[in-house]
C-alpha positions in Angstrom: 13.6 -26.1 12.1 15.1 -25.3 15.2 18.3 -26.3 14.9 18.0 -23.9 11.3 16.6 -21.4 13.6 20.0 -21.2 15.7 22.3 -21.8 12.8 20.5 -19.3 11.1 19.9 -16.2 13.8 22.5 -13.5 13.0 22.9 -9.8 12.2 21.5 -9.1 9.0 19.9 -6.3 7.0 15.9 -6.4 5.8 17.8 -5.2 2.7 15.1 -2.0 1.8 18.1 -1.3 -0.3 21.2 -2.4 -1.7 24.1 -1.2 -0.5 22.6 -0.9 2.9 22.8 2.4 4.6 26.2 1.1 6.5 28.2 0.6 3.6 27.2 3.7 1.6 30.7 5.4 0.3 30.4 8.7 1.0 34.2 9.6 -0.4 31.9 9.4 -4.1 29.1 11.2 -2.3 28.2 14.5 -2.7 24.5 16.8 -2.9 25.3 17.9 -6.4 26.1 14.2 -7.9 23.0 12.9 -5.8 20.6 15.7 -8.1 22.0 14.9 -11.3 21.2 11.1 -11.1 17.6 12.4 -9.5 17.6 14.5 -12.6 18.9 12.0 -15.2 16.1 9.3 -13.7 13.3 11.8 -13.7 14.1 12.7 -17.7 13.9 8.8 -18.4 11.1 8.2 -16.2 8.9 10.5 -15.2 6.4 10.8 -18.4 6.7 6.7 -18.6 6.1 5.3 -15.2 5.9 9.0 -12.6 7.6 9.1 -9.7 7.4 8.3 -6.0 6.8 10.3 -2.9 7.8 9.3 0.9 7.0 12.3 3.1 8.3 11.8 6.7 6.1 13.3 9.6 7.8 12.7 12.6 5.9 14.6 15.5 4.4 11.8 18.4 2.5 12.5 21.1 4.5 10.0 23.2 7.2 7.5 23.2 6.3 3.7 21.9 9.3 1.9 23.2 9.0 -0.7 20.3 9.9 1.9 17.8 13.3 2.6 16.3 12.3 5.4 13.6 13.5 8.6 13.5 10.6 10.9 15.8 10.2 14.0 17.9 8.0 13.6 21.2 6.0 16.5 21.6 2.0 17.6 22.5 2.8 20.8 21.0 0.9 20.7 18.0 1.8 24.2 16.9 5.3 22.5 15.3 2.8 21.7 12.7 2.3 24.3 10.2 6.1 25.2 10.0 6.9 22.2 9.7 4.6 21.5 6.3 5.8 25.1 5.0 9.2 23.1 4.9 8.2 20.3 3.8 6.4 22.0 0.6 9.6 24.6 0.2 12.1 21.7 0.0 9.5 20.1 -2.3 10.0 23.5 -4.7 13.0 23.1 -4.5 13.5 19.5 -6.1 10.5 20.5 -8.4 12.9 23.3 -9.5 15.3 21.0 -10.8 12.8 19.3 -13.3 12.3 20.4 -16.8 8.6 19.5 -16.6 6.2 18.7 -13.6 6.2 15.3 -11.4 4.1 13.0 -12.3 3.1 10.9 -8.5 2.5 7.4 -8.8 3.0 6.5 -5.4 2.7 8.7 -2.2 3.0 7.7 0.8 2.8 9.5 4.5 5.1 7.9 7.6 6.2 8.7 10.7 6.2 9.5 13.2 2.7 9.5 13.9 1.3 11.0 10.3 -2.6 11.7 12.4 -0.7 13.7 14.6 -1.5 16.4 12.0 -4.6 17.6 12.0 -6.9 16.8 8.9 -6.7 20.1 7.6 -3.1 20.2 7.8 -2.7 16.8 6.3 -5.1 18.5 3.6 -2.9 21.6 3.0 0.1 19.5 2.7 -0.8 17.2 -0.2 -2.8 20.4 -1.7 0.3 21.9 -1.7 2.2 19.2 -2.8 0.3 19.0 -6.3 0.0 22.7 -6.9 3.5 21.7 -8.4 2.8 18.2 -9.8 -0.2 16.2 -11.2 -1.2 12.4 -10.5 -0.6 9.5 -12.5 -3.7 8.0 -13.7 -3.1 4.8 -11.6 -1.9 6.6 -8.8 -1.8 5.2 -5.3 -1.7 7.5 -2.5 -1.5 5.9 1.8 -0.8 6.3 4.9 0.3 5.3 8.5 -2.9 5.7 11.2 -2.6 5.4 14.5 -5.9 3.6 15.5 -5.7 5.8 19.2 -6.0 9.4 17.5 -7.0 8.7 13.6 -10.6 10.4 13.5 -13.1 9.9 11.2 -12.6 13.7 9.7 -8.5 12.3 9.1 -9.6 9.2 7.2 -12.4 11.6 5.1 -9.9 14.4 4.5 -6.7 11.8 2.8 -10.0 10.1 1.1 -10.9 13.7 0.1 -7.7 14.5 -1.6 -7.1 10.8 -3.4 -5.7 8.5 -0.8 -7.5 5.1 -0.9 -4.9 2.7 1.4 -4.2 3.0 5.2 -2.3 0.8 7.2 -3.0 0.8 10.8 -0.1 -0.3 13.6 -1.5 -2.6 15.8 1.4 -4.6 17.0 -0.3 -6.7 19.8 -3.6 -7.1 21.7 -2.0 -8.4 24.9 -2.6 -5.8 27.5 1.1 -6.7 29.3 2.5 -6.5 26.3 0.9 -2.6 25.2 2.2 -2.1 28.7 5.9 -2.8 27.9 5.9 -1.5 24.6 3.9 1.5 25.8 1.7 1.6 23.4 -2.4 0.7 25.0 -4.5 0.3 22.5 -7.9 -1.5 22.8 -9.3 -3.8 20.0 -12.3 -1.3 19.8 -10.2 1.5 18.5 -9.0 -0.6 15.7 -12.3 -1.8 14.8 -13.5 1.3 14.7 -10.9 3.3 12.3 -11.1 0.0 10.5 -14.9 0.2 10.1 -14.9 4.2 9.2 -12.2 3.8 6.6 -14.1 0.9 4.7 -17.3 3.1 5.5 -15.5 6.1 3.8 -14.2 4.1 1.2 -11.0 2.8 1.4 -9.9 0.2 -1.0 -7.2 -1.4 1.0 -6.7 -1.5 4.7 -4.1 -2.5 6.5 -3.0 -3.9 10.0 0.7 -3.9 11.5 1.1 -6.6 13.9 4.8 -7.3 15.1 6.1 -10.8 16.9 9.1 -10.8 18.9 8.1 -8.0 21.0 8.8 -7.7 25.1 6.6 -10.7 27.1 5.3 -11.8 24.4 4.1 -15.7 24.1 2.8 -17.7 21.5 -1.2 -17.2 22.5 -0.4 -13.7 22.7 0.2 -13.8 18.9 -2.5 -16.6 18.2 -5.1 -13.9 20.2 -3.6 -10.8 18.2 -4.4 -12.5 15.1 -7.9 -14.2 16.1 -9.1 -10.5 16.9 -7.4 -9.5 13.2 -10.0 -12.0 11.3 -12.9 -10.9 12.9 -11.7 -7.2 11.2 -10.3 -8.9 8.3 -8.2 -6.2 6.8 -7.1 -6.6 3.0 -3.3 -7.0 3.9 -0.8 -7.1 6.7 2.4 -6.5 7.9 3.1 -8.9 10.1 7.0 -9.0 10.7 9.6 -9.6 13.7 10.4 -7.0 16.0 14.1 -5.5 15.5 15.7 -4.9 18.3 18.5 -2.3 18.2 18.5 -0.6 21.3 21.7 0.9 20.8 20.5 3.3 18.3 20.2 6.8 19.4 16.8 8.3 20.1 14.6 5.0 20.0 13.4 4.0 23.7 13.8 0.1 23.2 16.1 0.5 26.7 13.1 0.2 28.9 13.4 -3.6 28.8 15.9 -6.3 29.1 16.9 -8.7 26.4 15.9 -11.4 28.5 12.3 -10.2 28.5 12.4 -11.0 25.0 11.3 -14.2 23.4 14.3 -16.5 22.2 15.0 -17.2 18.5 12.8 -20.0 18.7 9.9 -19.0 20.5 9.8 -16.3 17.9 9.9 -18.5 15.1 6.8 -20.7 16.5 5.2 -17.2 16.8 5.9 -16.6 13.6 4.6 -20.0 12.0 1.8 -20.1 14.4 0.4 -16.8 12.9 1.2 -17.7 9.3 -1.2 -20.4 9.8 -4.2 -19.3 10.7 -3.9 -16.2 8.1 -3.5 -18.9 5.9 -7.5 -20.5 7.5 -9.1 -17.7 5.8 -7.5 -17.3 2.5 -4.1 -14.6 3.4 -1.6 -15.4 1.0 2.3 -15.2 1.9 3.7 -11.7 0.4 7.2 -11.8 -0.4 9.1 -11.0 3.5 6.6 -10.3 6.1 3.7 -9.3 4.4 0.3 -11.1 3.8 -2.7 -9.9 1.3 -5.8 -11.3 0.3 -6.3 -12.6 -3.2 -8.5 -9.2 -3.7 -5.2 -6.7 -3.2 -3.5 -5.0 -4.8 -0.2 -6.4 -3.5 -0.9 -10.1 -4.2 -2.3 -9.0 -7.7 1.2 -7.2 -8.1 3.0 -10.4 -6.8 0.7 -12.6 -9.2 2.1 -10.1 -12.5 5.4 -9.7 -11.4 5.3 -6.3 -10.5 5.6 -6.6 -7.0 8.8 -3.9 -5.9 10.7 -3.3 -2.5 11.9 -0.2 -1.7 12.6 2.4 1.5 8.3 2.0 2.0 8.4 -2.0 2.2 6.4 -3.2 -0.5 4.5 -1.7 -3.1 1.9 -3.0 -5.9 4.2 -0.8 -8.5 7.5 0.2 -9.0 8.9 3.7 -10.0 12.6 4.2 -11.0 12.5 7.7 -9.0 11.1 8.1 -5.2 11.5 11.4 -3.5 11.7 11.5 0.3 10.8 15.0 1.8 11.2 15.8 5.3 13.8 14.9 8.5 15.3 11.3 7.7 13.6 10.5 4.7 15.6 8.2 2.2 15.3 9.5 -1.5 16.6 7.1 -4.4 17.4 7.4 -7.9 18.5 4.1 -8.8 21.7 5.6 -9.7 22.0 6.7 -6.0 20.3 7.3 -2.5 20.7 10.3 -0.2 19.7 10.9 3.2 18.2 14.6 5.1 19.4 15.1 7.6 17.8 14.0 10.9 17.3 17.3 13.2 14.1 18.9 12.6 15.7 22.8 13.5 19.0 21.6 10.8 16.2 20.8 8.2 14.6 23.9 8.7 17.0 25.8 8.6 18.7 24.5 5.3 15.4 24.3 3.6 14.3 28.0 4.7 17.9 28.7 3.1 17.4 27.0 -0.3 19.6 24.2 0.4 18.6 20.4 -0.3 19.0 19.4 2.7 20.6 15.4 2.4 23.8 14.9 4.4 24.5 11.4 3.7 24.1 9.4 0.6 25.6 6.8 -2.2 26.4 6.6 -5.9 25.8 2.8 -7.1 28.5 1.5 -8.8 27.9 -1.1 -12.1 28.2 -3.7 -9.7 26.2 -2.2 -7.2 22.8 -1.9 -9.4 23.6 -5.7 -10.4 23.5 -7.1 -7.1 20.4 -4.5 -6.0 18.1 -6.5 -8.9 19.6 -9.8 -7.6 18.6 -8.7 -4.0 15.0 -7.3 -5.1 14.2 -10.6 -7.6 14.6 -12.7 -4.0 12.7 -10.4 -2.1 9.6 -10.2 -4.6 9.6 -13.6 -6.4 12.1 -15.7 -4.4 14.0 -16.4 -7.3 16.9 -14.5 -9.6 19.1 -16.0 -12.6 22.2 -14.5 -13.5 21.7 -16.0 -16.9 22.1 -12.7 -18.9 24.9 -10.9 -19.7 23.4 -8.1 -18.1 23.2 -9.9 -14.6 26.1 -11.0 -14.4 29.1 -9.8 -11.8 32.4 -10.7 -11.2 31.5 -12.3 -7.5 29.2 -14.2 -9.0 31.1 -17.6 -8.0 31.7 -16.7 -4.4 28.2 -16.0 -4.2 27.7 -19.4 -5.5 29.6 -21.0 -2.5 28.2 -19.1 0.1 24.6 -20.2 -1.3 26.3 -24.5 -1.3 25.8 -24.8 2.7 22.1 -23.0 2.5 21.3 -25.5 -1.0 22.3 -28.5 1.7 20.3 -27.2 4.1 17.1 -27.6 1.9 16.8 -23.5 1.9 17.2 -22.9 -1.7 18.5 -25.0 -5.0 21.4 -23.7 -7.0 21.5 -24.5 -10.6 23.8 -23.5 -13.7 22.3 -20.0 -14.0 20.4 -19.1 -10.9 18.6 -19.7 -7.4 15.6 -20.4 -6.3 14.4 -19.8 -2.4 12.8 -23.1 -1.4 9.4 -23.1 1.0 10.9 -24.4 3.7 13.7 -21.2 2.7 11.7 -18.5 3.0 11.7 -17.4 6.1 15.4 -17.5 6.0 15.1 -14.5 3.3 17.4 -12.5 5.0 19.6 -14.6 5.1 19.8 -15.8 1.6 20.3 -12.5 0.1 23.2 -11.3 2.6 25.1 -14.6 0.6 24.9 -11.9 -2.4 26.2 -8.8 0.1 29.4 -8.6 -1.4 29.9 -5.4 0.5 29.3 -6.8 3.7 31.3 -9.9 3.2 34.5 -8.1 2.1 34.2 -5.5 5.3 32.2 -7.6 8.4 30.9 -4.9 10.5 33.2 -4.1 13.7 30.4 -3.6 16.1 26.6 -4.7 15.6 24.7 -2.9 13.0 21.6 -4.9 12.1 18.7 -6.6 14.1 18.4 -10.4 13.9 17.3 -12.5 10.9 14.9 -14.3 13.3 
């Protein structure tokens, strides 16, 4: 494995889409293309399956270095109620485009630090979201808690209003580790917005626990997840930390890369958490993720139904997903746009009736092809290109890209398809970037992605 491990280690997207956000073709691009594939997919959708909703809430009281998403650091917590008055107006103004109101499958609330809100906030913003839409009957509504400042009111107001799934970031026990991450947080806090939210309700509860981080050793892991089975959530997130500190805005400069563990180390830590979720009955989730046999998510897995998209991955899929707010990623299938990332620029373009995406991509033929190639690996390990319908004209590169990995006992090619091995899977990544025709016709000039490993 080790000698995979360093063969293996490069540059490579977790692939949350296809194209990835670097090799979106913004000469096709434009707001007014980007609404009327939203507006085709909602037609053909929306009465059938509903829609999705990502609502970005990107206000933290303080800086986890760790973190590479899109945030403003602030203890000002009057930012709030202008900010949801936004959020709900730019909301309008998609709702506006519809010929009949959103059905929501799927909502979910990210950040950010979503409980930096207060619970009556969080209350008037999904109020105010569905005085302009109703709820599936199967609908599944969640969000990101931060153990150190969710309250018992915040988990009784989102239970209040339909949510019934909460994932809490816990990242690591290891008190050097909080240190260097910035980010102390004792066990007792997670146990107890663990224990309320079960108390309350909640169907499925989730921990976020990240390897690969700043000083981090094997125990380090094996102790993080000891102190996870004694909560025993329903499912977890447990995936490498990405390091990318040149992007602007995240604090991941507070540390060298030698503080970090190597390739292999992170591996081992990897491997040596799999196996004790696997002790008490966690099963393997596509990438990264683990869920009890009880969940939702394995269920989904179990029927096939399991779907990856810009919020990881979800028991259900919906052909439309909204994202409202700074940053957030909308996608129609036919296309993805981008707001823009400037919480004054948003507000401003909102408050001035204007959609405010800056960035975005219109999938070609091909492009959709590849996508269900890319999300049959990610969700069942598997694809075929056996129907006419899955076919593309790369198809035989692709092939010969995947010959070295099929000797390397990661996956086995035949006529009409490919399946990811066991021993393959945690080279995921890796596998599907052999069908990134985008990426292999342009390599990147200067580093993009985190490592695979």
């Amino acid at each position: 494995m080790c000698s995979l491990v360093q063969k293996y280690n490069v540059a490579g997207p977790r692939y949350t889409s296809y194209p990835t956000v670097p090799y979106w073709n913004m000469d096709t691009f434009s707001s007014k293309k980007w609404q009327s594939t939203l507006i085709q997919s909602f037609e053909e959708s929306n009465a059938k399956e509903g829609i999705s909703l990502y609502i970005h809430l990107p206000f933290c009281e303080s800086m986890c270095t760790f973190c590479g998403c899109h945030k403003r650091i602030t203890q000002r917590h009057e930012v709030e109620e202008p900010y949801i008055r936004t959020v709900l107006k730019e909301w309008k103004l998609y709702c506006d485009l519809f010929s009949q109101r959103p059905i929501i499958k799927e909502l979910h609330l990210g950040g950010g630090t979503p409980t930096f809100f207060t619970p009556q906030n969080l209350q008037n913003l999904i109020n105010g979201i569905f005085s302009m839409a109703k709820k599936a009957e199967d609908y599944e509504f969640s969000f990101e808690g931060h153990p150190n400042n969710t309250t018992k009111e915040h988990l009784q107001a989102l239970y209040d209003v339909g949510f019934r799934r909460v994932s809490f970031g816990v990242q690591d026990y290891n008190i050097k580790v909080q240190q260097a991450i910035h980010r102390i947080q004792p066990f007792a806090n997670v146990k107890n917005v663990t224990q309320w939210a079960r108390q309350i309700g909640y169907t499925s509860i989730g921990h976020d626990i990240i390897f690969g981080l700043p000083f981090q050793k094997e125990e380090h892991v094996r102790e993080t997840i000891l102190r996870t089975k004694e909560l025993r959530p329903d499912r977890l997130a447990f995936y490498s930390y990405a390091h990318v500190p040149w992007l602007k805005g995240n604090g991941q400069r507070g540390y060298k890369d030698a503080d970090l563990p190597s390739a292999e180390e992170k591996r081992q830590q990897y491997e040596t958490g799999k196996a004790l979720l696997a002790e008490v009955g966690y099963r393997e989730i596509g990438m990264d993720h683990f869920a009890l046999p009880t969940d939702a998510l394995y269920k989904s897995m179990q029927s096939g139904e399991l779907h990856r998209n810009f919020m990881g991955y979800t028991a259900s899929k919906t052909q439309a997903m909204i994202g409202l707010g700074t940053s957030s990623i909308s996608d129609s299938w036919y296309s993805f746009a981008q707001n823009v990332k400037g919480i004054e620029e948003y507000q401003h373009l909102v408050e001035n009736n204007v959609i405010p995406v800056y960035r975005g991509h219109i999938l070609t033929d091909e492009d959709r092809v590849i996508r269900k190639h890319i999300l049959n690996l990610m969700c069942g390990f598997k694809t075929s290109w056996s129907l006419p319908g899955l076919r593309f004209e790369a198809i035989d590169e692709v092939r010969e890209r995947l010959r070295e990995m099929e000797q390397d006992a990661l996956v086995v090619v035949v006529e009409d398809g490919v399946e990811v091995t066991e021993k393959g899977r945690p080279f995921i990544r890796n596998i599907c970037m052999a069908f990134d025709v985008l990426l292999h016709k342009k390599e990147p000039e200067k580093r993009l992605f985190s490592m695979t490993i």
